[in-house]
C-alpha positions as CSV (number, residue, x, y, z in Angstrom):
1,X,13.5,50.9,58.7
2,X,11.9,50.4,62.0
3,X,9.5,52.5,64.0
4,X,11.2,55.3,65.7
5,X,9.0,54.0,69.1
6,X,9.4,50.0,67.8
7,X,9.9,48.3,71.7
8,X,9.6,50.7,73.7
9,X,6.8,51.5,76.8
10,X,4.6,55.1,77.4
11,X,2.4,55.4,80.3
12,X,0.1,58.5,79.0
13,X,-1.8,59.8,82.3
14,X,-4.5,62.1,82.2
15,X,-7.0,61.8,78.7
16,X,-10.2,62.3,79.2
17,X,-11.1,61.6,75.6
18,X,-10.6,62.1,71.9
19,X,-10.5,66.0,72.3
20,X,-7.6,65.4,75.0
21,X,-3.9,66.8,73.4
22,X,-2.9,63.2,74.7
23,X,-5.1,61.4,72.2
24,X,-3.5,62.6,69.2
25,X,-0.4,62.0,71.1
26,X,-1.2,58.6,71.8
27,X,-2.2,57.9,68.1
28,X,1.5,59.1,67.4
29,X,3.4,56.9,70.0
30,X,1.2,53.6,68.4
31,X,1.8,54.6,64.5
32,X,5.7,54.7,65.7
33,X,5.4,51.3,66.9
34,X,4.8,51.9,70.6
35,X,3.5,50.3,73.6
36,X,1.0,52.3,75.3
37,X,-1.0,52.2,78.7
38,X,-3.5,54.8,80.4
39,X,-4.2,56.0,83.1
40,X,-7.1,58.3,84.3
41,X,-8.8,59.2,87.5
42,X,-12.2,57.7,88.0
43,X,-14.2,54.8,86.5
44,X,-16.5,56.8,84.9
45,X,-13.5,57.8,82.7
46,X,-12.3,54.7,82.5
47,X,-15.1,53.1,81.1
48,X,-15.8,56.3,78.3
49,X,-11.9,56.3,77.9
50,X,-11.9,52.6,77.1
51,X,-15.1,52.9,74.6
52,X,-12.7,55.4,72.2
53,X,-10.1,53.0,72.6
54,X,-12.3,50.2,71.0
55,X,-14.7,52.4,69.0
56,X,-10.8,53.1,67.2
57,X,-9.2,49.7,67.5
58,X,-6.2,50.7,70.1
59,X,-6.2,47.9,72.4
60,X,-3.9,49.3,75.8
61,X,-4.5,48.5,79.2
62,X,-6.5,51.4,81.1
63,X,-5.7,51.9,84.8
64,X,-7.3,54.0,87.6
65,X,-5.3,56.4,89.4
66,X,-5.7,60.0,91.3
67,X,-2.4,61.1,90.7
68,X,-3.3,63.4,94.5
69,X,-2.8,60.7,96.2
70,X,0.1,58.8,96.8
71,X,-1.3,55.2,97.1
72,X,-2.7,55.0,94.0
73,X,0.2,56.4,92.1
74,X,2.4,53.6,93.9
75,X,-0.2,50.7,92.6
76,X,-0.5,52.4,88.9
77,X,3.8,51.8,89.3
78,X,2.9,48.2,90.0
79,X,0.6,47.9,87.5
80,X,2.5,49.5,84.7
81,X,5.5,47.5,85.5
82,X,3.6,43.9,85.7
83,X,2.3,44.9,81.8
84,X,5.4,46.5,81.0
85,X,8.2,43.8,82.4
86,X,9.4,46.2,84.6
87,X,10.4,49.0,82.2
88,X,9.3,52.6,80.9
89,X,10.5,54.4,78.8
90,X,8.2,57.5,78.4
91,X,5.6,59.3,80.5
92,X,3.2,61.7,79.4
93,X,1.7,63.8,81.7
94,X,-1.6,65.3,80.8
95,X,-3.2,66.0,84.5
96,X,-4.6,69.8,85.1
97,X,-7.8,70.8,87.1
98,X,-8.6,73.9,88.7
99,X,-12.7,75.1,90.0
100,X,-14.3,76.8,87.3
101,X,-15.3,79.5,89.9
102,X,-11.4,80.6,89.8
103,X,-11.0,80.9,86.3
104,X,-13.1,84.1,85.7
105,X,-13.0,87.5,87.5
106,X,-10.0,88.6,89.0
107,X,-7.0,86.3,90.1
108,X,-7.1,88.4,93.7
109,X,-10.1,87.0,94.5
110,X,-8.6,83.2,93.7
111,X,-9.6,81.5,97.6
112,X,-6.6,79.2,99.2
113,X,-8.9,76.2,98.7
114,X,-9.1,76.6,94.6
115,X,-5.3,77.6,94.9
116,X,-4.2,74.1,96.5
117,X,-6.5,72.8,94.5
118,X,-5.0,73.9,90.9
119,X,-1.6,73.6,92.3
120,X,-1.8,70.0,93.7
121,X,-4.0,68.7,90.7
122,X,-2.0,70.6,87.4
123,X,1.6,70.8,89.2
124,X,2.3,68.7,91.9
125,X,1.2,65.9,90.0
126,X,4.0,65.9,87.4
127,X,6.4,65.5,90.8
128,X,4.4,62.7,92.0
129,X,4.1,60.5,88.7
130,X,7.9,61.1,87.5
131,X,9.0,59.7,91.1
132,X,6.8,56.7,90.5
133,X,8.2,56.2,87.3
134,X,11.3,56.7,87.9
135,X,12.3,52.9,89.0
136,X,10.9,51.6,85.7
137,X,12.8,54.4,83.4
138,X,15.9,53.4,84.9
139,X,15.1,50.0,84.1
140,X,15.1,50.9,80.6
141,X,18.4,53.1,80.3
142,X,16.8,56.0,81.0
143,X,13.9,58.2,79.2
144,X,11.9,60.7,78.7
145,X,9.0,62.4,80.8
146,X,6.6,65.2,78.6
147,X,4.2,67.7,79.9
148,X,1.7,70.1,78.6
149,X,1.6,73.6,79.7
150,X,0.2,76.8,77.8
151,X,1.2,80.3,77.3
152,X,-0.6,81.2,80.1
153,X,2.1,80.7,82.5
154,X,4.2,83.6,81.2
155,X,1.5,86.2,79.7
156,X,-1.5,87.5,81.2
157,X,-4.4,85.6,79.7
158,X,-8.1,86.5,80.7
159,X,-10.1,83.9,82.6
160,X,-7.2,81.9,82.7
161,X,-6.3,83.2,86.1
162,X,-5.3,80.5,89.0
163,X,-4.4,77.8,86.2
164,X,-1.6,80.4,84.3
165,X,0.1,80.4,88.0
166,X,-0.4,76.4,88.1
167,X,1.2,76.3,84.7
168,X,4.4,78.2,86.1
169,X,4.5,76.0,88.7
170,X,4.3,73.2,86.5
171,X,7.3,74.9,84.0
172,X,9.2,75.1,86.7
173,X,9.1,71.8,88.4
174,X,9.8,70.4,84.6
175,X,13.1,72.0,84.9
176,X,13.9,71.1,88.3
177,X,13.2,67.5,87.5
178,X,15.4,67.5,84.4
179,X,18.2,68.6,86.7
180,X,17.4,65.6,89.3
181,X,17.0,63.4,86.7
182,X,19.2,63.6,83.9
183,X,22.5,62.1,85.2
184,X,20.2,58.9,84.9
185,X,19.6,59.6,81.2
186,X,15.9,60.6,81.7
187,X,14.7,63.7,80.6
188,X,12.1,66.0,81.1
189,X,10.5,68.5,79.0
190,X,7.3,70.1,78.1
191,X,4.9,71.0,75.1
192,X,3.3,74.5,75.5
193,X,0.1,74.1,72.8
194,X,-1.7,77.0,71.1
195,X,-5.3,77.7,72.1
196,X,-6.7,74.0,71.4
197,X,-10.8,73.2,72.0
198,X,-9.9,70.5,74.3
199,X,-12.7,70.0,77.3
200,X,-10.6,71.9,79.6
201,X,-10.3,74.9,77.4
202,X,-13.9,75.2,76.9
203,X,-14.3,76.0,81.0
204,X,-12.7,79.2,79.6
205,X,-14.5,82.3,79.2
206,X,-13.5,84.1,75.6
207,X,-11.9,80.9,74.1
208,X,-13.6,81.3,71.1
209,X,-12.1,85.0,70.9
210,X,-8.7,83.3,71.9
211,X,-8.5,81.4,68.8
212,X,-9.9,84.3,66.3
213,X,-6.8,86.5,67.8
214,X,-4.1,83.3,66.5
215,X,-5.3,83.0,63.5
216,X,-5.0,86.6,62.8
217,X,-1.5,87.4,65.1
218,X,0.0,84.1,64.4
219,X,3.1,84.1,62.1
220,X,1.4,80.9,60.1
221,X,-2.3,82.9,60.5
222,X,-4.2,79.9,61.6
223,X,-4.7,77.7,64.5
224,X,-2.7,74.9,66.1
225,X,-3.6,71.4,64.9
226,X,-3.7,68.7,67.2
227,X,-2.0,66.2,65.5
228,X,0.2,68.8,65.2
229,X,0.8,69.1,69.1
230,X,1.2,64.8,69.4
231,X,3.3,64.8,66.6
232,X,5.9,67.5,69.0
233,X,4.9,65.2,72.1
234,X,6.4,61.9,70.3
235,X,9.6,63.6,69.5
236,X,10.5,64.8,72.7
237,X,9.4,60.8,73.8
238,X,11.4,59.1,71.2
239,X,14.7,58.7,70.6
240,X,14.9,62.1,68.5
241,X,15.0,64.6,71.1
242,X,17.4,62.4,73.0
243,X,19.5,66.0,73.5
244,X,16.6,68.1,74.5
245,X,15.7,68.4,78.3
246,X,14.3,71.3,80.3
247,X,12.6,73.1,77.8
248,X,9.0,74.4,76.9
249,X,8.5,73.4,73.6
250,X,5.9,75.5,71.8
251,X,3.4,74.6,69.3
252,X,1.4,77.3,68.8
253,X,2.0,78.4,64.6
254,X,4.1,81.0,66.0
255,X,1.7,83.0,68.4
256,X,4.2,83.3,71.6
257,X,7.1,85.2,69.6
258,X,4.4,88.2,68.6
259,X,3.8,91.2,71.0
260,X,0.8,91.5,72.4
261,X,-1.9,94.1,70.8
């Protein structure tokens, strides 16, 4: 029986390394037979992205790209489609950033700058990427596009602050894109993970607390695993979630359906 991923192309855009939810996503895609390319912001990444890659023996092109900026989402497109004969057939979009500054005190005091800032980098970059890819999933029949997000964006989360608002953007423009894009068979989802040690979550203040409050309020009493959360990712990419779109997928042992203390 083949691979459930056997043929088929996934741009993952946005790990930083093997702490990144995209990694153990990544590791998924390839055990399901899948071609994979990267993409990630600055050569500095690059060049420590590219180390995991052959520290663990996963040869994949890397690219550069700031998804901000318009130009060098178009050349990633060219890229991707010269390595992947001119078809895609998943995109993961693991891209969030906000200034540390914003993500204690209180959200009233969040400045215009660090809200552009959060918005443009954690939300508007899912826009910008799934209209670059676009061409190349309808190439391939259609697809699917995946997203992480966090329970942040519905509850009130301490130090979480101008990224919980980014992360509702971010939900929101998932489901607007599903509607644009599913009469072409591509579909958009994303996977809201349970408090995860990834780099990003360590900028938050408390995180430590946040994870001693799952594993007591949880349903399953213990914390998220990440291959836990890749394993989720390559479903809604592959071929088995082929009738899910618009949704927020969560992967979080059961935290979001318990009331808060």
């Amino acid at each position: 029986m083949a691979a459930v991923m056997e043929g088929r192309n996934v741009l993952v855009a946005g790990p930083r390394n093997k702490w990144s939810l995209a990694w153990p996503a990544a590791l998924a895609l390839r055990r399901e037979g899948a071609r994979v390319a990267f993409s990630v912001k600055t050569e500095r990444e690059a060049s420590e992205f590219s180390g995991l890659l052959s520290a663990t023996g996963f040869e994949a092109p890397v690219f550069l790209c700031d998804a901000t900026d318009e130009s060098q989402v178009e050349e990633l497109f060219r890229q991707v489609s010269a390595v992947f004969d001119g078809r895609l057939d998943g995109l993961l979009h693991s891209i969030a950033f906000a200034d540390a500054q914003d993500l204690s005190g209180e959200y009233i005091a969040t400045s215009k700058e660090g809200y552009t800032l959060a918005q443009e980098c954690s939300a508007y970059t899912l826009v910008s990427l799934a209209r670059g890819a676009r061409p190349l999933l309808q190439q391939a029949g259609g697809g699917s596009v995946v997203t992480l997000t966090y329970i942040g964006s519905e509850r009130v989360v301490p130090n979480y602050n101008v990224m919980g608002v980014a992360k509702a953007a971010l939900e929101a423009s998932m489901r607007y894109l599903a509607a644009d894009l599913g009469p072409e068979n591509i579909r958009v989802n994303a996977v809201s993970a349970g408090a995860v040690k990834t780099l990003s979550a360590r900028a938050v203040k408390g995180l430590d607390a946040m994870l001693k409050q799952t594993e007591e309020r949880a349903p399953l009493r213990r914390r998220v695993d990440p291959e836990e959360v890749g394993d989720a990712i390559l479903f809604l990419l592959s071929p088995w979630g082929r009738g899910v779109t618009g949704q927020v997928l969560y992967v979080d042992a059961g935290y979001h359906i318990v009331g808060m203390p």
